[in-house]
VOSEZA-332519 format. One record per residue: chain; residue in three letters; residue number from 1; x, y, z of N, C-alpha, C, O in turn. Coordinates in steps of 0.001 Angstrom, whole numbers. Example, Ala and Ser with C-alpha at 12.3 -4.5 7.8 and 13.67 -1.06 7.14 Angstrom:
PT;A;Ala;1;13190;-5690;7800;12300;-4500;7800;13200;-3300;7800;14236;-3319;8465
PT;A;Ser;2;12850;-2250;7080;13670;-1060;7140;12900;30;7870;13409;1138;8039
***
This chain:
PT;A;Unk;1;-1126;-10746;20142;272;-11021;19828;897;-9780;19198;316;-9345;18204
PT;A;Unk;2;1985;-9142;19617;2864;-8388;19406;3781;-8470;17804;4807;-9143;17706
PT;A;Unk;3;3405;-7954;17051;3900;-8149;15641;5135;-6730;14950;4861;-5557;14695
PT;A;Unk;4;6169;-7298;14852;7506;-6767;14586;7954;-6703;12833;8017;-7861;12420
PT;A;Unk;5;8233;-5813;11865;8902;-6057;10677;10127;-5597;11377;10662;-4839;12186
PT;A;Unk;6;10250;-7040;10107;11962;-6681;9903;12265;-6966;8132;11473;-7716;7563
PT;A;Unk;7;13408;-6351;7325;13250;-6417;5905;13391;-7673;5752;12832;-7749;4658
PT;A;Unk;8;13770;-8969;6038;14145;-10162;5622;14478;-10697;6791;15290;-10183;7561
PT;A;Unk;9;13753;-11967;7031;13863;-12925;7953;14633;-13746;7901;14800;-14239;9016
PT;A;Unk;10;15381;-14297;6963;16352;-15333;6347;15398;-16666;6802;14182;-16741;6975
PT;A;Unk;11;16673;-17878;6943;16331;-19041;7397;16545;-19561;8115;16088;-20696;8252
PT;A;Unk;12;17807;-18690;9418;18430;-19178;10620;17243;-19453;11480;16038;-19349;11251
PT;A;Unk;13;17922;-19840;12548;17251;-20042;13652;16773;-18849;14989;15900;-18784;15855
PT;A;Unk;14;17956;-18006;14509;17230;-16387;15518;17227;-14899;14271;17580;-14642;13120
PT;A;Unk;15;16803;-14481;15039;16492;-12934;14597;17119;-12306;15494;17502;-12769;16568
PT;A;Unk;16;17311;-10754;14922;18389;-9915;15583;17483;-8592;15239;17181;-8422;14058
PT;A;Unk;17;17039;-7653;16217;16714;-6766;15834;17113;-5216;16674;16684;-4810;17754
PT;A;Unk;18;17736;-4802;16064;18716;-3420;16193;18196;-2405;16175;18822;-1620;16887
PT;A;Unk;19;16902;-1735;15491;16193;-862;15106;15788;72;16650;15167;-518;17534
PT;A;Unk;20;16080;1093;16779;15930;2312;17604;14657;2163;18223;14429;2023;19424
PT;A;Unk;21;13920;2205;17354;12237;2096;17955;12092;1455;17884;11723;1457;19059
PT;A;Unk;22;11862;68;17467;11552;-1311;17494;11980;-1892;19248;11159;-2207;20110
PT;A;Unk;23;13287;-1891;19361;13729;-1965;20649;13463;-1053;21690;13615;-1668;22746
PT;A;Unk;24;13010;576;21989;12151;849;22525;11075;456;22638;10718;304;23806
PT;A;Unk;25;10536;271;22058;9179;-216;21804;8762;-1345;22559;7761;-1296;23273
PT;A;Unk;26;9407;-2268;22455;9468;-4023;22820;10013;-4044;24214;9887;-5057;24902
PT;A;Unk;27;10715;-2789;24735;11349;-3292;25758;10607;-2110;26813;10113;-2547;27852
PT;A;Unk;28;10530;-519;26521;10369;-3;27135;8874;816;27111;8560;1841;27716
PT;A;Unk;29;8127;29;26243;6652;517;25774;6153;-1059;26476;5678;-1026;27612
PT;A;Unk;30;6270;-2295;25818;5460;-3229;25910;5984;-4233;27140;5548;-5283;27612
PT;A;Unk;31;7339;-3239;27471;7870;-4640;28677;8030;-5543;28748;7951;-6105;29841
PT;A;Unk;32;8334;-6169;27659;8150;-7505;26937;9985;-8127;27852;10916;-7412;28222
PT;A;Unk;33;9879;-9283;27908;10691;-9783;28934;11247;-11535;28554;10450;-12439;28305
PT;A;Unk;34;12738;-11699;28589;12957;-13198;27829;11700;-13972;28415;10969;-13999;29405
PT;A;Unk;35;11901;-14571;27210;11025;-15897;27040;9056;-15647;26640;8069;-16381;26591
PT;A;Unk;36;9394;-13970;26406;7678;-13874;25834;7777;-14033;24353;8828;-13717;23796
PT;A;Unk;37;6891;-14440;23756;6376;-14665;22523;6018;-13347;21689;5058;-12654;22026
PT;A;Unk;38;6697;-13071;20755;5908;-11261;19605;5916;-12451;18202;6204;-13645;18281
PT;A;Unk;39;5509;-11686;16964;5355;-12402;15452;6468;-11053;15098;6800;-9948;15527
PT;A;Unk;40;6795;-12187;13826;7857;-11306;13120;7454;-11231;12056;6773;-12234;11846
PT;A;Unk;41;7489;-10293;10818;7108;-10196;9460;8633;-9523;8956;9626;-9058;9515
PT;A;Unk;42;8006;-9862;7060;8639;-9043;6353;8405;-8805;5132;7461;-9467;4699
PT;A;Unk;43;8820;-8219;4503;8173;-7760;3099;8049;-8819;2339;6928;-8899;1837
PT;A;Unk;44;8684;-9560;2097;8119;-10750;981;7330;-11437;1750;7273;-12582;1301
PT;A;Unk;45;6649;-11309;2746;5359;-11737;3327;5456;-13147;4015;4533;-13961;4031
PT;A;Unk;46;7284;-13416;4852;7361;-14223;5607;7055;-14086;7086;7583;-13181;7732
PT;A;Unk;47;6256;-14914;7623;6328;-14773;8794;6352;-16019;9953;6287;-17219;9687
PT;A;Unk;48;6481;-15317;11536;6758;-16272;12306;6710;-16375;13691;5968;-15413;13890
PT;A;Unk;49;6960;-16852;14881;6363;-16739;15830;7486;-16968;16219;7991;-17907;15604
PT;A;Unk;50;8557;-16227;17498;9698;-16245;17871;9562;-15706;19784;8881;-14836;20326
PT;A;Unk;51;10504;-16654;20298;10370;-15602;21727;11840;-15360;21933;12887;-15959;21688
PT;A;Unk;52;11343;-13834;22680;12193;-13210;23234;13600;-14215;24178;13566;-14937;25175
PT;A;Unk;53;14570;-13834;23363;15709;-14577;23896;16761;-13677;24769;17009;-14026;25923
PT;A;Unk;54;17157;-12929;24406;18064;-11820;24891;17698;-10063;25080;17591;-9536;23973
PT;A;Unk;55;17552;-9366;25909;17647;-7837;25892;19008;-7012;26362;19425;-6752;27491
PT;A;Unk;56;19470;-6741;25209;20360;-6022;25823;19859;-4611;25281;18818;-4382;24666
PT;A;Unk;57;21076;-3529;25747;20577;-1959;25914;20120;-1498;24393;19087;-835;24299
PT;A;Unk;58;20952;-1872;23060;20782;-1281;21973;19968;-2329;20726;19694;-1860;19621
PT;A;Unk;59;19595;-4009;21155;19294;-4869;20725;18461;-5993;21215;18445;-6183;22431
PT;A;Unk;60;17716;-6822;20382;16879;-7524;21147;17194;-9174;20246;16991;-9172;19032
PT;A;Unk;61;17510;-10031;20687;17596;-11093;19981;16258;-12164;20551;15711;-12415;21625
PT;A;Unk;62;16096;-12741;18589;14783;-13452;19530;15280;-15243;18851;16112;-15417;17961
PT;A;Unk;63;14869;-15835;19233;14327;-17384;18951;12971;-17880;18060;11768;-17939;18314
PT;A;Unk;64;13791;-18199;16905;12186;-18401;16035;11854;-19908;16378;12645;-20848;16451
PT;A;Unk;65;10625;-19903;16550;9990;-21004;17414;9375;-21811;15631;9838;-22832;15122
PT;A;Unk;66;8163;-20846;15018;7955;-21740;14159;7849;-21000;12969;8098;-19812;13172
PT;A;Unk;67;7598;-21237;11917;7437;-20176;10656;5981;-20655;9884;5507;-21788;9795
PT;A;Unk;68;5393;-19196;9298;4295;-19617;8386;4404;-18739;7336;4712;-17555;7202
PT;A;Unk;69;3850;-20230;6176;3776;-20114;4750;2969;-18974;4072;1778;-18751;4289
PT;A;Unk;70;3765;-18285;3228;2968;-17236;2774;1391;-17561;2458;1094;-18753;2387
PT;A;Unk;71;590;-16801;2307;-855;-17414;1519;-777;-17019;486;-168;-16005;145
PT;A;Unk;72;-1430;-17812;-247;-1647;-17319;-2114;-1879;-16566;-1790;-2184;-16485;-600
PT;A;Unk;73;-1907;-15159;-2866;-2024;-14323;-3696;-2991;-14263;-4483;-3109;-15086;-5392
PT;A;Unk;74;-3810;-13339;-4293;-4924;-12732;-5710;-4174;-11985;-6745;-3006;-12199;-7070
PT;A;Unk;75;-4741;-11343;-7089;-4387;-10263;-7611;-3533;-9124;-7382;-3747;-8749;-6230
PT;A;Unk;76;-2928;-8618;-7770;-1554;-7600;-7108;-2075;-6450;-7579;-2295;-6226;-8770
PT;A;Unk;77;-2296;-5650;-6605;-2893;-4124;-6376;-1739;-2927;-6740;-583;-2897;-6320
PT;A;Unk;78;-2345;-2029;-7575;-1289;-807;-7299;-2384;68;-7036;-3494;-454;-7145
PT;A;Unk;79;-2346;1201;-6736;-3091;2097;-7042;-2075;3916;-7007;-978;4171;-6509
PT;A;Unk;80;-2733;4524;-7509;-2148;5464;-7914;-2772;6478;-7505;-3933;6403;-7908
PT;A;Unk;81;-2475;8020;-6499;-3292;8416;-6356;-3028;9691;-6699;-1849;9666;-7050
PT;A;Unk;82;-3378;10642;-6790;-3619;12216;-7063;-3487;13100;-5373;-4280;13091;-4431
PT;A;Unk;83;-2174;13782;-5529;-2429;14261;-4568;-2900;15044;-3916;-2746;16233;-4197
PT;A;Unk;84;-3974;14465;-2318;-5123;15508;-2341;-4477;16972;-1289;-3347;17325;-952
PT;A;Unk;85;-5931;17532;-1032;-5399;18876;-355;-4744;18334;1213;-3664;18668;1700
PT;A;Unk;86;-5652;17513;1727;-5442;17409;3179;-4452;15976;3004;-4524;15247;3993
PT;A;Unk;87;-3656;15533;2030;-2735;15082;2791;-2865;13505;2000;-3707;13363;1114
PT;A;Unk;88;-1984;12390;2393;-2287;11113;1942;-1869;10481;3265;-1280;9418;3073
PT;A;Unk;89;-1985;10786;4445;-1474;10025;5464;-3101;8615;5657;-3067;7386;5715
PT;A;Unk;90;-4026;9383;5689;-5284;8774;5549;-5385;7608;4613;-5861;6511;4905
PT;A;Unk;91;-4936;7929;3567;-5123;7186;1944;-4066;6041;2054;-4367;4969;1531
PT;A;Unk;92;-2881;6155;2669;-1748;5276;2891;-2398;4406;3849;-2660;3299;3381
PT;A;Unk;93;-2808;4627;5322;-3659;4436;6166;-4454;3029;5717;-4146;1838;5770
PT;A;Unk;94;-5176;3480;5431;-6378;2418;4745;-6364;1783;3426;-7295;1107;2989
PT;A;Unk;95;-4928;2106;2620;-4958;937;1798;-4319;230;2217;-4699;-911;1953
PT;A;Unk;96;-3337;274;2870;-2689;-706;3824;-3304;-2001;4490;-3068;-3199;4332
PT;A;Unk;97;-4407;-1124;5502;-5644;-2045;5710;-6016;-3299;4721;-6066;-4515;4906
PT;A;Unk;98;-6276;-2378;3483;-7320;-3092;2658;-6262;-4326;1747;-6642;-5270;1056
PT;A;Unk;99;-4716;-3838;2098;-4037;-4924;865;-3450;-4474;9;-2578;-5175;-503
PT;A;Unk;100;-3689;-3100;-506;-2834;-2943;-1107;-1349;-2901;-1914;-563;-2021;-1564
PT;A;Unk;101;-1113;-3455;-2550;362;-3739;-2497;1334;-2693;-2845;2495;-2682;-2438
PT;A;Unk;102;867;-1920;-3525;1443;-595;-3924;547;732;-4316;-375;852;-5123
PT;A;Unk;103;1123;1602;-3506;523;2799;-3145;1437;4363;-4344;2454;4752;-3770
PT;A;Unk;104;1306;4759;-5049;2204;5474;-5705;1573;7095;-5810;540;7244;-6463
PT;A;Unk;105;2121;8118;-5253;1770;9286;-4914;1790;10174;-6308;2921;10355;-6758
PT;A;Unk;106;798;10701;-6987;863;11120;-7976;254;12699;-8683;-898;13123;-8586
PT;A;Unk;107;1276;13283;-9307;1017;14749;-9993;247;14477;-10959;482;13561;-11747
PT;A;Unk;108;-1015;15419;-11038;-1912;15292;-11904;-1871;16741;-13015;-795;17335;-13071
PT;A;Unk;109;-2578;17059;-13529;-3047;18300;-13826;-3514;19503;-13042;-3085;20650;-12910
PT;A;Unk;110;-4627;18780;-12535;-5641;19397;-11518;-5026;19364;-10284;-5295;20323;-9560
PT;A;Unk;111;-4071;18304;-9720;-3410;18573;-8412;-3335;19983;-7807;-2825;20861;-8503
PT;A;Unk;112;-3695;20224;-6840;-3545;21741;-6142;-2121;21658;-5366;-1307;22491;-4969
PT;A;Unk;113;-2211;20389;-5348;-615;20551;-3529;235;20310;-4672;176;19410;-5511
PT;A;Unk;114;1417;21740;-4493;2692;21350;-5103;3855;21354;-4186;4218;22309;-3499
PT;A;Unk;115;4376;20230;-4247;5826;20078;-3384;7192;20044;-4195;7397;19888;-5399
PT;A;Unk;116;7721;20167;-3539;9308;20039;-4147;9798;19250;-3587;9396;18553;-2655
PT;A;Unk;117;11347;19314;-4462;11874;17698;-4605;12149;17433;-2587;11966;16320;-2094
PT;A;Unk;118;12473;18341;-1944;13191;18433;-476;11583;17864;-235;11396;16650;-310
PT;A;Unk;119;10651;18609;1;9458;18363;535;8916;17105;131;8432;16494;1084
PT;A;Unk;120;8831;16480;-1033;8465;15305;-1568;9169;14258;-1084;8335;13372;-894
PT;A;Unk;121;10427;13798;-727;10791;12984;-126;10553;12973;1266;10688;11848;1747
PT;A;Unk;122;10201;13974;2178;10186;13850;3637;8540;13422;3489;7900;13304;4534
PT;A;Unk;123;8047;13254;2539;6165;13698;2922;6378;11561;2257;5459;10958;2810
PT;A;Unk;124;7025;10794;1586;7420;9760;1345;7650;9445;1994;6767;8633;2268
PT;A;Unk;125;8882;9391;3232;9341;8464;4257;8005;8747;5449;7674;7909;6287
PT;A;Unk;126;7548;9720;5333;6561;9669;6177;5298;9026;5856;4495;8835;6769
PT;A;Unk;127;5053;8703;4781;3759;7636;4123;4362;6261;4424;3645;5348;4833
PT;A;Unk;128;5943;6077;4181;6547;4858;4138;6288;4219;5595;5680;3155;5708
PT;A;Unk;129;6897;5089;6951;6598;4938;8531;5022;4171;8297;4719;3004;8547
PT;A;Unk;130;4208;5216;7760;2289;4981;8744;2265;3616;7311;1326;2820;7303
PT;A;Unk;131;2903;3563;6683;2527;2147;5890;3003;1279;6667;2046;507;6630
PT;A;Unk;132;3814;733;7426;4913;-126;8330;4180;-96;9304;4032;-1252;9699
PT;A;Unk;133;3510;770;10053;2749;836;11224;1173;224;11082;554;-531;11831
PT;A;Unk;134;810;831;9880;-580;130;9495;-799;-1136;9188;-1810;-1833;9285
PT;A;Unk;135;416;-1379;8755;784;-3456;8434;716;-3815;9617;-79;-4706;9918
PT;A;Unk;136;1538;-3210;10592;1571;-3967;12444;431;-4376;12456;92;-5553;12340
PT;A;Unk;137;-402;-3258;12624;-1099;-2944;13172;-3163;-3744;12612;-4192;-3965;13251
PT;A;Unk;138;-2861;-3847;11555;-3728;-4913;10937;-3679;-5994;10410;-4593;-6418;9702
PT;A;Unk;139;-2137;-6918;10765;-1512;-7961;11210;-1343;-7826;9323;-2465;-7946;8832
PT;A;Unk;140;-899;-7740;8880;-867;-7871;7636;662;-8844;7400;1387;-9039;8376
PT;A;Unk;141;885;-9181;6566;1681;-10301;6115;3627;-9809;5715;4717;-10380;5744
PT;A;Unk;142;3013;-8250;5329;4309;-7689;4156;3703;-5949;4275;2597;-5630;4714
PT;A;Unk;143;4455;-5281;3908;4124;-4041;3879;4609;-3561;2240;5523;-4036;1566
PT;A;Unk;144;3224;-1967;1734;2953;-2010;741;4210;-1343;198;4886;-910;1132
PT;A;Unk;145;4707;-1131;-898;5917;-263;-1235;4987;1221;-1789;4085;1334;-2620
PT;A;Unk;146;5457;1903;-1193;5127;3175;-1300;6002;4088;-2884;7096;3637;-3223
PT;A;Unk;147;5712;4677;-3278;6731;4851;-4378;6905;6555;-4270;6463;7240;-3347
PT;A;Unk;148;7676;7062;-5473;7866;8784;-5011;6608;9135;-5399;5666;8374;-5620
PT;A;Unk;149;6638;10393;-5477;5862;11308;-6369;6478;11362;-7923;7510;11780;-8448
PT;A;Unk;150;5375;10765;-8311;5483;10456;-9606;4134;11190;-10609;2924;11254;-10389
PT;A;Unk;151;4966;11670;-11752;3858;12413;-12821;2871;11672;-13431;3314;10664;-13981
PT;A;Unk;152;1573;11846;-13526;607;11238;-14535;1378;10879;-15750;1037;9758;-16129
PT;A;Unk;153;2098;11299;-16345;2403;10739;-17954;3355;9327;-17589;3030;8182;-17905
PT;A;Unk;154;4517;9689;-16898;5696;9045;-16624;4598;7429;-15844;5100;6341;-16128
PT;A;Unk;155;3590;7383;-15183;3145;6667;-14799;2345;5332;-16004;2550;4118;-16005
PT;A;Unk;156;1370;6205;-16972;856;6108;-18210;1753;4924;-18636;1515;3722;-18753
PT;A;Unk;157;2927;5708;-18838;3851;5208;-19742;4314;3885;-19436;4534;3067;-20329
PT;A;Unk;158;4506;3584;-17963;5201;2415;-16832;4098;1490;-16637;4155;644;-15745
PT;A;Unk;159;2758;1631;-17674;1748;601;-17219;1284;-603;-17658;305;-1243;-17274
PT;A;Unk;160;2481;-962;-18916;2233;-1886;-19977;2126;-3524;-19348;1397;-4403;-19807
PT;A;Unk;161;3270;-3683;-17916;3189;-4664;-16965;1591;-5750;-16581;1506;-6972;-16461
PT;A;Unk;162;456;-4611;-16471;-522;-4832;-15713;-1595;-5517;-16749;-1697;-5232;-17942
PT;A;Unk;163;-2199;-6269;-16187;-3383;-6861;-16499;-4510;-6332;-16754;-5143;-6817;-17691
PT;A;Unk;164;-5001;-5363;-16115;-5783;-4731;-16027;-6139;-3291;-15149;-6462;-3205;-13964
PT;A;Unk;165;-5953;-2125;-16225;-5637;-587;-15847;-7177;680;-16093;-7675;1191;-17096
PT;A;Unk;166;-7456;756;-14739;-8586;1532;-14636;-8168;3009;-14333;-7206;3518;-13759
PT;A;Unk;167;-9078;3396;-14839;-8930;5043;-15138;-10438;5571;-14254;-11337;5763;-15074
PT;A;Unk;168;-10745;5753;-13263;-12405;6008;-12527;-12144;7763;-13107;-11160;8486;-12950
PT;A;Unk;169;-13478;8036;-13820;-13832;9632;-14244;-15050;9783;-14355;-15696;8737;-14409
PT;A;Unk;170;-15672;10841;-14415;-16757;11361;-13551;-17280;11650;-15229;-18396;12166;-15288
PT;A;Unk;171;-16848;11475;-16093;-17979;11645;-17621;-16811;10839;-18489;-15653;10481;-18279
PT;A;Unk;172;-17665;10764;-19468;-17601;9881;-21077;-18274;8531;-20844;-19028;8365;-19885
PT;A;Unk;173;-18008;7595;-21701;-18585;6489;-21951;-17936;5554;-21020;-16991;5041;-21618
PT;A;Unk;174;-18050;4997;-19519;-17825;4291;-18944;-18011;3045;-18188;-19223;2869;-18067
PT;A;Unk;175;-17264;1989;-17558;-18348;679;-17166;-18359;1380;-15714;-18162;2475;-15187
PT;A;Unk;176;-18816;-328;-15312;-19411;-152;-13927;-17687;-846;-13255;-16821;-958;-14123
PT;A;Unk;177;-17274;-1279;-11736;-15926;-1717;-11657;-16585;-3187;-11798;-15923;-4174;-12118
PT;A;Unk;178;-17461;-3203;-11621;-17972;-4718;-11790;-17857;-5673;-13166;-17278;-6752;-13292
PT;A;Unk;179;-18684;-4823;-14242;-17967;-5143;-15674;-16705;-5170;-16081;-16372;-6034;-16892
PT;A;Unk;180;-15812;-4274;-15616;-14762;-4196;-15939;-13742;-5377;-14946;-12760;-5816;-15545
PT;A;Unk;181;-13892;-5722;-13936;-13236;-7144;-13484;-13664;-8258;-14227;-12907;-9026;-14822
PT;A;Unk;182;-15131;-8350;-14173;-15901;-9233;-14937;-15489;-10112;-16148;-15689;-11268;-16520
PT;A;Unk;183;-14587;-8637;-16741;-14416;-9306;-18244;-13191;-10285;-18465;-13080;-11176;-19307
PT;A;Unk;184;-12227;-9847;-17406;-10650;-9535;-17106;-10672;-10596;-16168;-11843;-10458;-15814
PT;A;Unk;185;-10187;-11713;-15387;-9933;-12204;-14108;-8507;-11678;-14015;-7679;-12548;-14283
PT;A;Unk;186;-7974;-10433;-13693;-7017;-10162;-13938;-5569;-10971;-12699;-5726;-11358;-11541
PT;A;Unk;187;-4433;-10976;-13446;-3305;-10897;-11988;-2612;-9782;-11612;-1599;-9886;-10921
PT;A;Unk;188;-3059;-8659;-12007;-2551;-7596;-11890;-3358;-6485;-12172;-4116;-6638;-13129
PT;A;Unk;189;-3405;-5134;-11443;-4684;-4395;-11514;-3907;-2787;-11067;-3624;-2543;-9894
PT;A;Unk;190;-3661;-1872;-12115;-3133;-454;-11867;-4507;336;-11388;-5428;-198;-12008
PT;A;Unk;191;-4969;1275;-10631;-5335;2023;-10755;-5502;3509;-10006;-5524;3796;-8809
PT;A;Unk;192;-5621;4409;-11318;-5562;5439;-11020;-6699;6893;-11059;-7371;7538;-11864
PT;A;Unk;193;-6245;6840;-9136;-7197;8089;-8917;-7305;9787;-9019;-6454;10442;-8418
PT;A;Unk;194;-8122;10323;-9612;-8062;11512;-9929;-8155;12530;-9038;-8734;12037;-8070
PT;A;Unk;195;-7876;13860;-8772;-7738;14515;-8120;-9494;15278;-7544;-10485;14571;-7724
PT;A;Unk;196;-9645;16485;-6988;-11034;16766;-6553;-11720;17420;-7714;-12820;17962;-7604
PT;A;Unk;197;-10960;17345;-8960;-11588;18134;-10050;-11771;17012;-10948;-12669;17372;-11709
PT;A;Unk;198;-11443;15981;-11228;-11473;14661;-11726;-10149;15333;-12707;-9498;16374;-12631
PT;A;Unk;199;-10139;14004;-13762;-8909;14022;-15073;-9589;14932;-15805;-10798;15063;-15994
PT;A;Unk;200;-8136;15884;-16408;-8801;16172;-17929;-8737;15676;-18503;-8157;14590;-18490
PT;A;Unk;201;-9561;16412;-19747;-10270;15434;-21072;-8756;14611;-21271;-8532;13407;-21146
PT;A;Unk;202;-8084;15405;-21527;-6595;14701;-22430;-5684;13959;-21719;-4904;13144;-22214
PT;A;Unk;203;-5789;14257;-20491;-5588;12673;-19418;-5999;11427;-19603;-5335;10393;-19668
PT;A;Unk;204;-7641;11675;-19718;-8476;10650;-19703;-8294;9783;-21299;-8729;8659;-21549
PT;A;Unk;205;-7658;10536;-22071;-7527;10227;-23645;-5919;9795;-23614;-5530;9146;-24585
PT;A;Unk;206;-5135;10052;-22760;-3759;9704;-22797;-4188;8160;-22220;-4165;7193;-22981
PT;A;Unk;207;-4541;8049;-20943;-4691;6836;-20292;-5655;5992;-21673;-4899;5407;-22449
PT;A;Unk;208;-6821;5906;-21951;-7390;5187;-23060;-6370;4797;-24245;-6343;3677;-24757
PT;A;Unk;209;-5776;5560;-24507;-4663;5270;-25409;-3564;4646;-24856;-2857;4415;-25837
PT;A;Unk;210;-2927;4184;-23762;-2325;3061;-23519;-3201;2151;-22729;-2517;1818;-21761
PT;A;Unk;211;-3957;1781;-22680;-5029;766;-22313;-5931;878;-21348;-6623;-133;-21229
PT;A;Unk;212;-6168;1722;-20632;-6821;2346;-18916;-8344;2262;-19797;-8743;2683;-20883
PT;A;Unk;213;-8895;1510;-18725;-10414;1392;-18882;-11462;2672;-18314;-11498;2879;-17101
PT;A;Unk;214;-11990;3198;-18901;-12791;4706;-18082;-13437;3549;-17408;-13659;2456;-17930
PT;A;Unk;215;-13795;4014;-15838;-14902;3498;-15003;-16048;4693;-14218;-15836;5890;-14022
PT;A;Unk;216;-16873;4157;-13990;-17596;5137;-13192;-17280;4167;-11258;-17234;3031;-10787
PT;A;Unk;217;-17167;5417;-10881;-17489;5072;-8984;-19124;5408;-8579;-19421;5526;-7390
PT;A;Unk;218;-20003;5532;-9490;-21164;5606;-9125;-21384;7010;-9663;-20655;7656;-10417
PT;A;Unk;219;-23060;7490;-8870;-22920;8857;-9657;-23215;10060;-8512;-23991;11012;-8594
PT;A;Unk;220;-22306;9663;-7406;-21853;10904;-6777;-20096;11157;-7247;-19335;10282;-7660
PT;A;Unk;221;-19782;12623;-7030;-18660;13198;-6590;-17790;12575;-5386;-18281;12930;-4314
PT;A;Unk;222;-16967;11984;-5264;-16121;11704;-4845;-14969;12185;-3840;-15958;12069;-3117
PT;A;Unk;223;-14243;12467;-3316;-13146;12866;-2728;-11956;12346;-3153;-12049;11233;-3670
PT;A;Unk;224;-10945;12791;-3091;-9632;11448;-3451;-9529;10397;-2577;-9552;9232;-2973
PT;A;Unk;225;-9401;10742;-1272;-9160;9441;-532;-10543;8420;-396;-10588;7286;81
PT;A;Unk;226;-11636;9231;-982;-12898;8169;-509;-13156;7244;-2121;-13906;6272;-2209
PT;A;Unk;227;-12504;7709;-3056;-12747;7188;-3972;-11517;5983;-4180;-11757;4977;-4849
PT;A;Unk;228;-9868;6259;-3378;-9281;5365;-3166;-9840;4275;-2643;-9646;3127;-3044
PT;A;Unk;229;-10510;4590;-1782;-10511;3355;-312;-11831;2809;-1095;-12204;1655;-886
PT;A;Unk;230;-12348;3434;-1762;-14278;2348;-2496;-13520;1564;-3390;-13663;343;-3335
PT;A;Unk;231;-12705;2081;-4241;-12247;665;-5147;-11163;128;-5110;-10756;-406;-6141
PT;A;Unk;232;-10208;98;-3686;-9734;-561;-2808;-10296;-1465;-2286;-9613;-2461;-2523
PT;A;Unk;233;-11614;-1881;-1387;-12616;-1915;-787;-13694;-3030;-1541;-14099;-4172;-1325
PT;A;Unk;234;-13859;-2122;-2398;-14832;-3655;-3485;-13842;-4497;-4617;-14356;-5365;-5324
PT;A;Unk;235;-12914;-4287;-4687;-11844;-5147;-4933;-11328;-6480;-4019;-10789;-7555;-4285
PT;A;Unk;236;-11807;-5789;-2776;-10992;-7280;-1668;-12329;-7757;-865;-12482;-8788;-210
PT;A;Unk;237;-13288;-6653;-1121;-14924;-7684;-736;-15274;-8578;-2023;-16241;-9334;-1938
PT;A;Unk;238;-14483;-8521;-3288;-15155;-9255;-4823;-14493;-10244;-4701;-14787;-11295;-5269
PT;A;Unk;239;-13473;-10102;-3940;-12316;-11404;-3780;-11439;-11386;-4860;-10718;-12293;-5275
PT;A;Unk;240;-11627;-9900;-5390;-9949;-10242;-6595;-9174;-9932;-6514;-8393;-9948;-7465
PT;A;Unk;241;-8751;-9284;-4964;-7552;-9045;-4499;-7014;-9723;-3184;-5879;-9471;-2780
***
């Protein structure tokens, strides 16, 4: 089945979809033809099963046949990542996959890639696209909100919301991610990944000081995106996301 976002589905009885590529796509990629059946999504994680009613040249109108109920909710994911050398198209990629609900691109210390403000927004709408595509595409419910490039402190600071805020670093006194869910059944879960040099000390002491739990990812070295996607990963195999 052919699966379409759109930002809001309402409660009528058709859908209208206008979108440039969407309507390429449906008409002149998949050939799709009145009266076939695609799913529709949208960010608050409505969805529905509609057929093709109308094609015209710049629009496609469809017929919603039936609608389905969101599913509960676990736990609400952010994660935060450090941006690596080769890129976050990967890291967007596969948390998507995994559920993530929010993905937030982040300046560290140790960060090597520096962008500017022009460059930082085009390298955003382009995480925003492969997030929208990766939802299609692994039938997912809602797509994750991607956020700017945002500083380690300014982040710190924005984390008082969450239930439970992990800090993964490669030394000091740390749990396992297992203890640290363990203790917590949390509804809400920040966390943030460090760059290929891990946090400094005074990172790791800024985050402890507004509540971030040190964790260990085991006792290899890491990558950024492989250390995203492991506690991405045993988060939605533990079932707390």
């Amino acid at each position: 089945m052919h699966r379409f976002r759109v930002e809001h589905i309402g409660d009528g009885d058709g859908i209208w979809l206008g979108d440039a590529g969407q309507v390429h796509h449906l008409k002149d990629v998949l050939r799709l033809a009145a009266g076939d059946e695609i799913e529709v999504f949208d960010d608050g994680g409505q969805e529905c099963l509609c057929t093709v009613e109308r094609l015209e040249r710049a629009s496609v109108t469809l017929s919603v046949k039936s609608r389905r109920v969101p599913s509960s909710r676990r736990a609400r994911l952010m994660v935060a990542c450090s941006l690596p050398k080769k890129g976050m198209d990967e890291i967007v990629d596969k948390l998507t996959q995994l559920g993530v609900d929010s993905i937030i691109p982040m300046r560290t210390e140790r960060v090597v890639v520096k962008l500017g403000e022009e460059a930082a927004r085009a390298r955003v709408e382009r995480w925003r696209r492969l997030a929208r595509a990766a939802a299609e595409q692994s039938q997912r419910s809602d797509v994750p909100e991607v956020g700017p490039v945002t500083d380690f402190g300014q982040i710190v600071s924005l984390a008082g919301g969450f239930d439970l805020k992990l800090i993964p670093t490669l030394s000091g006194d740390r749990k396992t991610l297992e203890e640290a869910v363990d203790e917590l059944r949390p509804a809400s879960i920040l966390v943030l990944i460090g760059p290929e040099g891990d946090f400094t000390e005074q990172e790791v002491e800024m985050g402890r000081k507004a509540g971030f739990l040190p964790v260990s990812l085991g006792d290899r070295t890491l990558r950024v995106d492989t250390a995203a996607i492991a506690v991405a990963s045993y988060l939605k195999v533990a079932g707390v996301t």
